[in-house]
NUVO-890825 format. One line per 4 residues: number of its first residue (from 1); their letters; for each residue z, y, x of N, C-alpha, C. Coordinates in steps of 0.2 Angstrom, whole numbers. Layout:
residues N
NUM	a	Z:Y:X:Z:Y:X:Z:Y:X; ...
***
This chain:
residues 210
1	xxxx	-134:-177:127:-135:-179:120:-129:-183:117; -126:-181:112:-121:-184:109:-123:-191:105; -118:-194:107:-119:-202:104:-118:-202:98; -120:-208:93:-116:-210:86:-110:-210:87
5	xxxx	-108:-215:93:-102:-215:92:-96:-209:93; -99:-203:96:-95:-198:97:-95:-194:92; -102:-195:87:-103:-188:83:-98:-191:77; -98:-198:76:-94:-198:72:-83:-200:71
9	xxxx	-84:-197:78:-77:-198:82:-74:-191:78; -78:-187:79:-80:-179:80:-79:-177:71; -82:-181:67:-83:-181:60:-76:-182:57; -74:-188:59:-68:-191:58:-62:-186:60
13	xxxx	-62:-183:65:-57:-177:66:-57:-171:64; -63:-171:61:-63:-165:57:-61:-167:50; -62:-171:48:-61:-175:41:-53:-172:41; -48:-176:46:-44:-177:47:-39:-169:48
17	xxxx	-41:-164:51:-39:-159:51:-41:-155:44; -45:-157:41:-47:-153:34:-42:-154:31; -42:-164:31:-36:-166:22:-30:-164:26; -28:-162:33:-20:-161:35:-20:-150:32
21	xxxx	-24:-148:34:-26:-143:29:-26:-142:24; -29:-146:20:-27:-145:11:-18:-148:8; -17:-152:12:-8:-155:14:-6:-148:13; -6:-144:18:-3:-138:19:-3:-132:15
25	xxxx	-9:-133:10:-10:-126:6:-8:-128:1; -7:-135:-2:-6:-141:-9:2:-137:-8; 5:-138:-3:13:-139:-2:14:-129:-2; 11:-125:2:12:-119:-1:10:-115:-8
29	xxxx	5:-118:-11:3:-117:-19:9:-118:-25; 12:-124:-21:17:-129:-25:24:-123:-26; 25:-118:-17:28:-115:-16:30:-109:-21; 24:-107:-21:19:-101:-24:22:-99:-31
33	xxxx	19:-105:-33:19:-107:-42:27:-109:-43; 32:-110:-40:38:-111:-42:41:-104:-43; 36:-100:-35:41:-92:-35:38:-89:-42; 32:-89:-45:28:-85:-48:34:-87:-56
37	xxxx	38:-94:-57:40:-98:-61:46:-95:-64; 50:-92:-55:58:-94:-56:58:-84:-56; 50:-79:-55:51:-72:-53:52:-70:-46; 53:-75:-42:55:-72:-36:48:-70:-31
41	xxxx	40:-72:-32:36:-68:-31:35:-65:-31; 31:-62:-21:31:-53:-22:23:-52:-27; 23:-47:-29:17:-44:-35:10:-46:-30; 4:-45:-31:-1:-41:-27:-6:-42:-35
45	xxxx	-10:-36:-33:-18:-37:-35:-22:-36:-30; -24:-43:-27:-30:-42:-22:-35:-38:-21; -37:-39:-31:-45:-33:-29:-45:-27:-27; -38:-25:-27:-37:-18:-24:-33:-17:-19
49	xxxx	-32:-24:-20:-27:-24:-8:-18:-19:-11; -17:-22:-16:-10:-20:-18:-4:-24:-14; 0:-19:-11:5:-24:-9:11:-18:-10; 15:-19:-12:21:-16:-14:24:-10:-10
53	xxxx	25:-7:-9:31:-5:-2:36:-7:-4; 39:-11:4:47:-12:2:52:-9:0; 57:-9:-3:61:-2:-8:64:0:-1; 68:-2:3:69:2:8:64:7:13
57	xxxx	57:4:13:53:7:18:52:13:12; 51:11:6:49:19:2:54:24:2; 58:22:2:66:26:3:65:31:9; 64:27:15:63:30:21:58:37:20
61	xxxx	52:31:17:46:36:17:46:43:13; 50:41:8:51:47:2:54:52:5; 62:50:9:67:53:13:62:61:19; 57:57:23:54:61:26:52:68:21
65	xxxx	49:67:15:47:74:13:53:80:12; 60:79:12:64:84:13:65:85:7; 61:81:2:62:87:-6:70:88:-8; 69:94:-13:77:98:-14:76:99:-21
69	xxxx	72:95:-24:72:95:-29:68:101:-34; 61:100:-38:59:105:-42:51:105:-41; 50:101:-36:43:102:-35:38:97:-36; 32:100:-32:26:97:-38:24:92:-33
73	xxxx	25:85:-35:24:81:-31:15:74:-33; 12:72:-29:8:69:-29:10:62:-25; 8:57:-30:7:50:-28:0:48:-28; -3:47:-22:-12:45:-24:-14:37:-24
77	xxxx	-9:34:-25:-10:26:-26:-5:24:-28; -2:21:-35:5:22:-38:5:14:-37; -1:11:-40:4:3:-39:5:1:-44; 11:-4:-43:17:-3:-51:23:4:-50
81	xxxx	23:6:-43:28:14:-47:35:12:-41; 32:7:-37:37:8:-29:39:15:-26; 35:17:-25:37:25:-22:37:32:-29; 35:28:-33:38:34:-41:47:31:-43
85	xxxx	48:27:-42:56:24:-40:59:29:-35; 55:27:-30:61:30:-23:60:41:-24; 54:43:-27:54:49:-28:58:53:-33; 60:46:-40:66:49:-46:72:52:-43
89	xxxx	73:50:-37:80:52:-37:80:59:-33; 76:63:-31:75:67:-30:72:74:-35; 73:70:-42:71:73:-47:66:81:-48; 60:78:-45:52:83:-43:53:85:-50
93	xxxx	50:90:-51:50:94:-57:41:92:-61; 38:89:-57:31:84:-60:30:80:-53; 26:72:-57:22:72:-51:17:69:-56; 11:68:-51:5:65:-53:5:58:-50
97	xxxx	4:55:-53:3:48:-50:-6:43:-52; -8:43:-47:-16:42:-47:-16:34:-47; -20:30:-50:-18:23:-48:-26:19:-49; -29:19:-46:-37:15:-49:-37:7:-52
101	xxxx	-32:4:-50:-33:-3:-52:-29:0:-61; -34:-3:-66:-33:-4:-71:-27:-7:-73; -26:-14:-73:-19:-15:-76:-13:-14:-72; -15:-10:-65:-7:-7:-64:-6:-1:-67
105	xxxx	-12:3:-68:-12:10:-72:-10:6:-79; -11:3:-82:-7:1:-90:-1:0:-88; 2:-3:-85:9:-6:-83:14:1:-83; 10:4:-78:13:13:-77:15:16:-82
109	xxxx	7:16:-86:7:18:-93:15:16:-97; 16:9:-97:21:7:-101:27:8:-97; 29:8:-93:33:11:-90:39:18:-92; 34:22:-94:32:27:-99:38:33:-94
113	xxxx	39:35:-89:42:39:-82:41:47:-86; 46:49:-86:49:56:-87:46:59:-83; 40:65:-83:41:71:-80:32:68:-76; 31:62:-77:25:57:-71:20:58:-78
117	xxxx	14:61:-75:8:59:-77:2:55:-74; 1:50:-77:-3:44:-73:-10:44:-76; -13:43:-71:-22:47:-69:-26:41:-67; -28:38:-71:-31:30:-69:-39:30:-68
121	xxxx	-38:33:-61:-45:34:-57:-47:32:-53; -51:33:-48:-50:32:-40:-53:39:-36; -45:38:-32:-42:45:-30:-47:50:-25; -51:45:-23:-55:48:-18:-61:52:-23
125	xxxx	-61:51:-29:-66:55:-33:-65:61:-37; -60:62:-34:-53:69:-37:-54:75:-32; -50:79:-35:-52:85:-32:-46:91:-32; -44:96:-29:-39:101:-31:-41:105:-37
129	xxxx	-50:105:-37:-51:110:-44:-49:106:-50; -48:101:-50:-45:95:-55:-36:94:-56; -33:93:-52:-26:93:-50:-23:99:-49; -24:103:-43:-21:109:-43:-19:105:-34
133	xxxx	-14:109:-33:-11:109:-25:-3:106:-26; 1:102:-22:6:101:-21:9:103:-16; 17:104:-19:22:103:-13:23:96:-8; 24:89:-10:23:84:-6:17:81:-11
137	xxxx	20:74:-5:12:69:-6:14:65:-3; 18:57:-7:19:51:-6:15:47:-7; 13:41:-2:6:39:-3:7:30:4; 6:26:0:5:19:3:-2:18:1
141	xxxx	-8:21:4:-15:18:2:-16:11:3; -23:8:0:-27:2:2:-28:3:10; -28:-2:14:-29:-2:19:-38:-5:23; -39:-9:16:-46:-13:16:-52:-8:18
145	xxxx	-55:-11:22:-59:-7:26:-59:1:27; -52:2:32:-50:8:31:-52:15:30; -48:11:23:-48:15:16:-42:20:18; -35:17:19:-32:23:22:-32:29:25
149	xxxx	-37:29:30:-39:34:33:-43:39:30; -47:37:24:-49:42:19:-44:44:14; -40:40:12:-34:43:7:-31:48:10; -28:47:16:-22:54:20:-27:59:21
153	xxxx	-34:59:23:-37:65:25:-41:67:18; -41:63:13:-42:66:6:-36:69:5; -30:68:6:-24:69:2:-23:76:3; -25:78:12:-25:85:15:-27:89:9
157	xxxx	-31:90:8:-35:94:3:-30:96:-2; -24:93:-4:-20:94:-8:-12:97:-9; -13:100:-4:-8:102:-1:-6:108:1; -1:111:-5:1:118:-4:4:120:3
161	xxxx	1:129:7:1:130:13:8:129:16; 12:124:12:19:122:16:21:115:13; 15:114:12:16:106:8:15:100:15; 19:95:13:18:88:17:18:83:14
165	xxxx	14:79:19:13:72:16:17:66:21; 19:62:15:20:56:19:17:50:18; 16:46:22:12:43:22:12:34:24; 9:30:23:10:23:27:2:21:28
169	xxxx	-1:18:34:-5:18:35:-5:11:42; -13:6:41:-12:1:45:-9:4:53; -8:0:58:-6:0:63:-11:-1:68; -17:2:69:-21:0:74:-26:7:76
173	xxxx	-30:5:82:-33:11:84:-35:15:85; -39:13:78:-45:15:75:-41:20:69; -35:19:66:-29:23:63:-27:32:69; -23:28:73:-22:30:77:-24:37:82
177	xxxx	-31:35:80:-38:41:83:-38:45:78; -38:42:73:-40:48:66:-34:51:63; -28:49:64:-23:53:60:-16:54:64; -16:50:70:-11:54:75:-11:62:75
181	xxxx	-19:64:78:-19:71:81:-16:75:73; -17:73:68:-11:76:62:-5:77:59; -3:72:64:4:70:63:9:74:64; 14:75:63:21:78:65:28:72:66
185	xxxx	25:65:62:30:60:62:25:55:63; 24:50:68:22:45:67:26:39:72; 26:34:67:33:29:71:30:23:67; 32:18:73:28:11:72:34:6:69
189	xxxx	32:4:60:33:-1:57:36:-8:59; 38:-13:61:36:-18:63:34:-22:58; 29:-27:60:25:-34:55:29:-37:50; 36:-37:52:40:-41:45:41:-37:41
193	xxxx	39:-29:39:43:-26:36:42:-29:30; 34:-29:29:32:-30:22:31:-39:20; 35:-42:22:34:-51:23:37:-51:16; 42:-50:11:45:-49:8:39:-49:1
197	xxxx	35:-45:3:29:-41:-3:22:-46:-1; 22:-52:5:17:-53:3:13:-56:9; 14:-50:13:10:-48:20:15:-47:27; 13:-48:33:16:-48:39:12:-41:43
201	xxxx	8:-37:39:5:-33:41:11:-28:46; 7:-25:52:13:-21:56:7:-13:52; 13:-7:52:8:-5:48:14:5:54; 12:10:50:12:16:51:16:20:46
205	xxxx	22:24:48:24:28:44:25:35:48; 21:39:43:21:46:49:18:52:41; 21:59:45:21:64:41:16:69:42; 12:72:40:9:77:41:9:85:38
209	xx	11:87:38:15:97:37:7:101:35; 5:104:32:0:108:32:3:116:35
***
């Protein structure tokens, strides 16, 4: 049986590791609020598990589709338009850009992208007899309660018979079961890629060919 004396030895430590906790969050917020201040802030909308791709990882990721320019391209989670950047230069003859968080689909909207039409739904409720079929398919999905894993194997369904997707998806191995045996590119991320945007997530960069 625990003594007074110990429970409250016990009480006092925990006290003491709380307020050295609140110290440490106080001095990060303080961080936070200067970046959000000065703009150096990476973006997020949590309610929808937003986190940017970094411009060079979208670069890579884009890279992989091989486009030659002309084609009909699909983005099923746009963001604010990270990988609709990295796909302008490749200058796609349309793409679709699907984006379910409402004020990133406004922002898109103002954006106001040449040739981009933005579709402010959630993409898993979509369909080829709605959209049609694409040449590529660039795509950084939600990852929350892998959510991923349904976006790239919804994405399949859209995919003209020599079309490809690429893709980023978390790094674990419950991913790995379900969308390895599809792959044609799958290559491991490391955890800092995305530090930059937010997160230390290690995540998946891989292609899939219909």
């Amino acid at each position: 049986m625990t003594s007074p004396f110990h429970r409250l030895h016990e009480l006092r430590m925990e006290n003491d590791a709380a307020r050295y906790e609140q110290e440490e969050m106080r001095g990060r917020f303080d961080r936070i609020r200067k970046r959000h201040e000065n703009g150096t802030a990476p973006r997020a909308v949590s309610t929808y598990q937003l986190f940017q791709t970094p411009v060079s990882l979208a670069e890579r990721l884009t890279a992989l589709l091989e486009l030659q320019g002309g084609e009909r391209v699909l983005e099923p989670s746009a963001g604010l338009g990270r990988l609709l950047d990295a796909l302008a230069a490749y200058k796609p003859r349309e793409i679709t850009a699907v984006e379910i968080a409402p004020q990133c689909a406004a922002e898109l909207y103002a954006q106001d992208r040449q040739g981009v039409a933005i579709k402010q739904r959630d993409f898993l409720a979509t369909d080829p007899e709605e959209f049609g079929t694409y040449d590529a398919i660039a795509m950084n999905p939600p990852f929350h309660m892998r959510s991923d894993i349904h976006h790239i194997l919804h994405a399949r369904k859209f995919l003209k018979p020599t079309g490809r997707i690429a893709a980023l998806c978390m790094n674990t191995n419950h991913r790995e079961k379900a969308l390895k045996p599809f792959a044609t590119h799958w290559e491991e991320i490391p955890a800092g890629e995305f530090k930059s945007e937010g997160t230390n997530i290690s995540t998946i960069l891989m292609t899939i060919q219909s």
